[in-house]
C-alpha positions as CSV (number, residue, x, y, z in Angstrom):
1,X,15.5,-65.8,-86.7
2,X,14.8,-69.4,-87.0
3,X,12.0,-69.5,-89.8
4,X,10.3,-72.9,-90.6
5,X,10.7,-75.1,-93.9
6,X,6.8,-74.0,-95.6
7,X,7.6,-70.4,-94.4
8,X,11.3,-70.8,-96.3
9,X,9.5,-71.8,-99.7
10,X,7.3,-69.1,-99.7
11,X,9.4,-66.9,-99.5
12,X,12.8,-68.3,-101.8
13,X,12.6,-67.3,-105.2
14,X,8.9,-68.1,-107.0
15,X,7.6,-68.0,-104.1
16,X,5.0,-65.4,-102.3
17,X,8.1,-62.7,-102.4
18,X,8.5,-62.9,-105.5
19,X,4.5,-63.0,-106.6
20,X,4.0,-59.6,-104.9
21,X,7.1,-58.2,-106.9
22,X,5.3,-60.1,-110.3
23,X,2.1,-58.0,-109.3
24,X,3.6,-54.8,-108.4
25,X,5.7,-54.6,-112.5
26,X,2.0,-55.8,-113.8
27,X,0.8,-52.2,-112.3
28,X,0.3,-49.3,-115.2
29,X,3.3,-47.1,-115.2
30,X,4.4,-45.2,-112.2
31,X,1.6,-46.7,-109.7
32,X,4.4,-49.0,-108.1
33,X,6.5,-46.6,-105.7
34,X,9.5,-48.8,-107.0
35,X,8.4,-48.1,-110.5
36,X,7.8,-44.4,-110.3
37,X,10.1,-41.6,-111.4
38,X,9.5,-38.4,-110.0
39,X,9.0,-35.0,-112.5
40,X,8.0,-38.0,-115.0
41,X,4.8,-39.5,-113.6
42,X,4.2,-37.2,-110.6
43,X,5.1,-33.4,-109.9
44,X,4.9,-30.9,-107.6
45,X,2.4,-28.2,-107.1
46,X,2.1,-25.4,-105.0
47,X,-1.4,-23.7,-103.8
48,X,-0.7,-20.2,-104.5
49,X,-3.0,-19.3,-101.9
50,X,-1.6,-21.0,-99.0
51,X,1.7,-22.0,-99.9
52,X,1.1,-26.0,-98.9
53,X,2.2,-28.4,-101.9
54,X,1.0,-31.4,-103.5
55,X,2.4,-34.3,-105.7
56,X,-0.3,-34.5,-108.5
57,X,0.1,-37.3,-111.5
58,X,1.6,-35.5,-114.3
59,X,-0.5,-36.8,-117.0
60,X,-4.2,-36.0,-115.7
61,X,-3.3,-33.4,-112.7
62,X,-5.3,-35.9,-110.3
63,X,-3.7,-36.7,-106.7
64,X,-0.7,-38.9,-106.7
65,X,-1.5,-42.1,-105.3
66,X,1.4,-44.8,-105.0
67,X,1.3,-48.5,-103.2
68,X,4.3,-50.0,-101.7
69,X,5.6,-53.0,-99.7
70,X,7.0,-53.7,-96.8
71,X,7.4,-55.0,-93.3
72,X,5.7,-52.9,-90.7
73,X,8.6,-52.7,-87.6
74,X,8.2,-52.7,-84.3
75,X,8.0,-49.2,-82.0
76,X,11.7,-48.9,-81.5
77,X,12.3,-48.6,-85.4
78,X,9.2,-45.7,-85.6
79,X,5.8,-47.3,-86.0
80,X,3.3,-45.5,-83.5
81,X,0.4,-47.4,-84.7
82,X,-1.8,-47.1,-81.0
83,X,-4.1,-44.3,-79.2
84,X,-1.2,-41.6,-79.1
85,X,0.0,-42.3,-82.4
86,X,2.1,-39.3,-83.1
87,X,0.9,-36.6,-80.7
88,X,3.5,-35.0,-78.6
89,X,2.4,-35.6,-74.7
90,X,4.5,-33.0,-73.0
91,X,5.9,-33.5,-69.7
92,X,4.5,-34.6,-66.4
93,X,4.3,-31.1,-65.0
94,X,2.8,-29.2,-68.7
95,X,1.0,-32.5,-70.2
96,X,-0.6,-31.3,-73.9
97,X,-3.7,-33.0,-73.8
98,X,-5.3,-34.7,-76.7
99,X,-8.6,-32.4,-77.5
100,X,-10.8,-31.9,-80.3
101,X,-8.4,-29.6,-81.6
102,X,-5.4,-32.3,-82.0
103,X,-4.3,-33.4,-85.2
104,X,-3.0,-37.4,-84.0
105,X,-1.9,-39.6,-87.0
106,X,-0.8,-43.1,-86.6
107,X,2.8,-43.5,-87.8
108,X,4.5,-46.7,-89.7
109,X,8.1,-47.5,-90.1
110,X,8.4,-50.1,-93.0
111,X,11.0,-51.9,-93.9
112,X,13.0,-54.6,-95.8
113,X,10.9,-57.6,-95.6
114,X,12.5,-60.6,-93.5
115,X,14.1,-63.5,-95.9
116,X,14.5,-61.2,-98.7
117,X,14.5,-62.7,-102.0
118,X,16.4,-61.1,-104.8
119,X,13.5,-59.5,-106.3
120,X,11.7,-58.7,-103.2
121,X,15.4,-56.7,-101.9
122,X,15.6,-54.8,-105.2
123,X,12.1,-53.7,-104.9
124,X,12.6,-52.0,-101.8
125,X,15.9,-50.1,-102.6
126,X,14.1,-48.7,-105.6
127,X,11.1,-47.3,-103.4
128,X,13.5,-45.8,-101.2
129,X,15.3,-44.5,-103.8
130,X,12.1,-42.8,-105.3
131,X,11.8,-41.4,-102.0
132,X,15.4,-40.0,-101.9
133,X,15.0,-38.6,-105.5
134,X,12.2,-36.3,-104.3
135,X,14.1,-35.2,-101.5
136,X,16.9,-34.7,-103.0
137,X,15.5,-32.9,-106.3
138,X,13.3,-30.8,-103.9
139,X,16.4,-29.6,-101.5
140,X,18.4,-28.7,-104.9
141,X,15.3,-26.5,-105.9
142,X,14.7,-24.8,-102.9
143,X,18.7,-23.6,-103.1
144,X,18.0,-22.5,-106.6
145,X,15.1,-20.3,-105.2
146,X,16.8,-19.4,-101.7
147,X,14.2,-20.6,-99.8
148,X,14.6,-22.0,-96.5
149,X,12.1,-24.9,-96.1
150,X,11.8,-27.9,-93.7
151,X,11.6,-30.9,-95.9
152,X,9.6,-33.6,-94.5
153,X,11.9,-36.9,-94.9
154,X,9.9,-40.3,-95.9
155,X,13.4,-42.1,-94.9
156,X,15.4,-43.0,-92.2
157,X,18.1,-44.6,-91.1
158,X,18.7,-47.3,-88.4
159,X,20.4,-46.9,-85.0
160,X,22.1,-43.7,-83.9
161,X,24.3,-43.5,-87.5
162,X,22.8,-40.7,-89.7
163,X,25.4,-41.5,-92.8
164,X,24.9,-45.1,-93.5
165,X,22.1,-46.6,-95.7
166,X,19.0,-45.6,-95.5
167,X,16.7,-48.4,-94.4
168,X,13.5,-47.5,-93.1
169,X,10.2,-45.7,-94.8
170,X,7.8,-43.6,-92.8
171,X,4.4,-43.8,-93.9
172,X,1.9,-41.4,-91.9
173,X,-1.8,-41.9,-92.0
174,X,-4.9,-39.5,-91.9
175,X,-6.4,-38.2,-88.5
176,X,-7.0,-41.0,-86.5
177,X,-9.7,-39.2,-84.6
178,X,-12.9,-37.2,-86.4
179,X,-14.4,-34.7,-84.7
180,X,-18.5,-34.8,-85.9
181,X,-19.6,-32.0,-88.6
182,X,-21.7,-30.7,-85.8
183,X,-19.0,-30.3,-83.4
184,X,-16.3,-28.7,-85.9
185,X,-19.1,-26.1,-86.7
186,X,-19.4,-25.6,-82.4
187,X,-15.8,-25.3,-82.1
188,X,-15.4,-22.6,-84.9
189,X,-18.3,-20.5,-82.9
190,X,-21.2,-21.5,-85.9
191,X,-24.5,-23.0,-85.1
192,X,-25.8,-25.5,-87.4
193,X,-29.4,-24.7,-89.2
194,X,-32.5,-26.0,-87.7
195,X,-33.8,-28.9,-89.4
196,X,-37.4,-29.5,-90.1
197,X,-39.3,-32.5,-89.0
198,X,-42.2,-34.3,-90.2
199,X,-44.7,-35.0,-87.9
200,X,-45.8,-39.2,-87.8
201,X,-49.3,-40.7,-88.1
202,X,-50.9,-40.7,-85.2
203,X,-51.1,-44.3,-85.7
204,X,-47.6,-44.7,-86.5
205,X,-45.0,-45.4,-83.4
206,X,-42.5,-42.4,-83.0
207,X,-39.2,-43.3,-81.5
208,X,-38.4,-40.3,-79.1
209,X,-34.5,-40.8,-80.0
210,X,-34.9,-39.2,-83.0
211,X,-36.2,-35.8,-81.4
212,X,-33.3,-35.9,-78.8
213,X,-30.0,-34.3,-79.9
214,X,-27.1,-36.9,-79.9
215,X,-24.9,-36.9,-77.4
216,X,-21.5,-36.5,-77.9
217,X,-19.5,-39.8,-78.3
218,X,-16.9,-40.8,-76.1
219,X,-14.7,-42.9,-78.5
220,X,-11.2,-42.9,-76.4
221,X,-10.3,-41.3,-73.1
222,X,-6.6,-40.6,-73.2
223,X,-4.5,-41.8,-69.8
224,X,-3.8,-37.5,-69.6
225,X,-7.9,-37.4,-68.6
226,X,-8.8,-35.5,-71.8
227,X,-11.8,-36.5,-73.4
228,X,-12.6,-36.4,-77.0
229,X,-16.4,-35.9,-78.5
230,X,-15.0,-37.7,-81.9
231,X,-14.8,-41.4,-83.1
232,X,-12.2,-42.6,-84.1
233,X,-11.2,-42.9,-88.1
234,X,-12.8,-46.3,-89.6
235,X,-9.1,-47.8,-90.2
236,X,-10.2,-50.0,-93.2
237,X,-11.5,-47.5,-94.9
238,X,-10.1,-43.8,-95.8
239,X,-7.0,-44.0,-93.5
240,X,-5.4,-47.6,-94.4
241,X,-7.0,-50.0,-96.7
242,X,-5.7,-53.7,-96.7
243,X,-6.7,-55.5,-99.5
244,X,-5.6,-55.9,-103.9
245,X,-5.6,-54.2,-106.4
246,X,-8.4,-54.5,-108.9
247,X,-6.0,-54.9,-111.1
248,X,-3.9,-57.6,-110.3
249,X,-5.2,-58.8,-106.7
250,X,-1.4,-57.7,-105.7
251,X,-2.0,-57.8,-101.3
252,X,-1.3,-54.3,-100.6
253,X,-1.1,-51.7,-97.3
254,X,-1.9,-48.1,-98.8
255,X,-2.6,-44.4,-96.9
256,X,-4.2,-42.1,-98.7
């Protein structure tokens, strides 16, 4: 990839590569994916009641929340970042229909930033190699126990070969679609309660809007003809955030 003389300098050693690395170390202990060890600053817990786990910080108990870097790659390598994201279409003659139901996440494949510096290439292997840690630890544990579980993998390789390096981190967002409060409560057969109203001043001008019940909004319609009543998930807030640390103003892409 040809890359010009500016973008070169930015990205040789000292330059914005190597900033971002600078601002990831200046993080407190364990924030940095690179920087984390797991069963040191994060564990994981189990809900006794339903069996689903958790990685919780291990100091405070609080939600594990990590940032990392990287370069997002195109379809082909695993990034589903569109309308469909993740959900499974079927085939042409049994299509599964996106619905309010649907659980559709947005998928990104990250990985090792083009023009590499040293710093920037070190960084990468070590969040990969947090990733592999927890893997690995949680495989070894569940032969301990001899329990058969699928673990989710946050790594993958390139191409077809399953035994080289791994090279790629997967990185899956929230719903991308939310179903309104009022809807969820339809779908699980509850009615909402009925609210009050305050009746205006006669002198006052009523807008009739507000005594009409919403109607449903049509945020996407899916090219399988299914309709949701959702919007869809305000991407710059809960689901992916783009922007620094308070800490360091370190540029960062994180999913909650």
């Amino acid at each position: 990839m040809d890359v010009d003389a500016a973008c070169h300098d930015n990205r040789i050693e000292g330059g914005l590569y190597d900033d971002v690395v600078q601002q990831l170390m200046a993080l407190p202990k364990g924030v940095s994916l690179g920087d984390a060890t797991y069963k040191e600053d994060f564990v994981r817990e189990t809900n006794i009641h339903t069996g689903n786990f958790a990685y919780e910080c291990r100091d405070n108990g609080t939600e594990y929340e990590t940032v990392l870097v990287g370069k997002i790659l195109p379809r082909p390598c695993g990034t589903k970042l569109n309308a469909m994201g993740n959900h499974y279409v079927g085939t042409a003659s049994t299509p599964n229909l996106i619905d309010d139901k649907a659980w559709v996440k947005a998928v990104l494949a990250l990985g090792q930033p083009a023009q590499s510096t040293e710093k920037m290439y070190i960084t990468f292997r070590n969040q990969i190699a947090t990733l592999d840690d927890i893997i690995q630890s949680d495989i070894e544990e569940l032969k301990r126990q001899n329990k058969d579980m699928n673990v989710k993998e946050w790594t993958a390789h390139a191409g077809t070969d399953q035994t080289g390096v791994l090279e790629y981190i997967i990185v899956n967002t929230e719903q991308l679609y939310v179903v309104p409060k009022a809807m969820q409560q339809a779908l699980q057969g509850k009615c909402p309660r009925v609210a009050k109203k305050t009746i205006s001043n006669a002198n006052e001008a009523s807008d009739a809007r507000d005594l009409e019940p919403p109607a449903p909004l049509v945020a996407y319609s899916n090219p399988l003809g299914c309709e949701l009543s959702g919007s869809i998930s305000d991407l710059e807030g809960s689901i992916t955030r783009m922007g620094s640390t308070p800490e360091t103003g370190v540029p960062i892409l994180r999913c909650d």
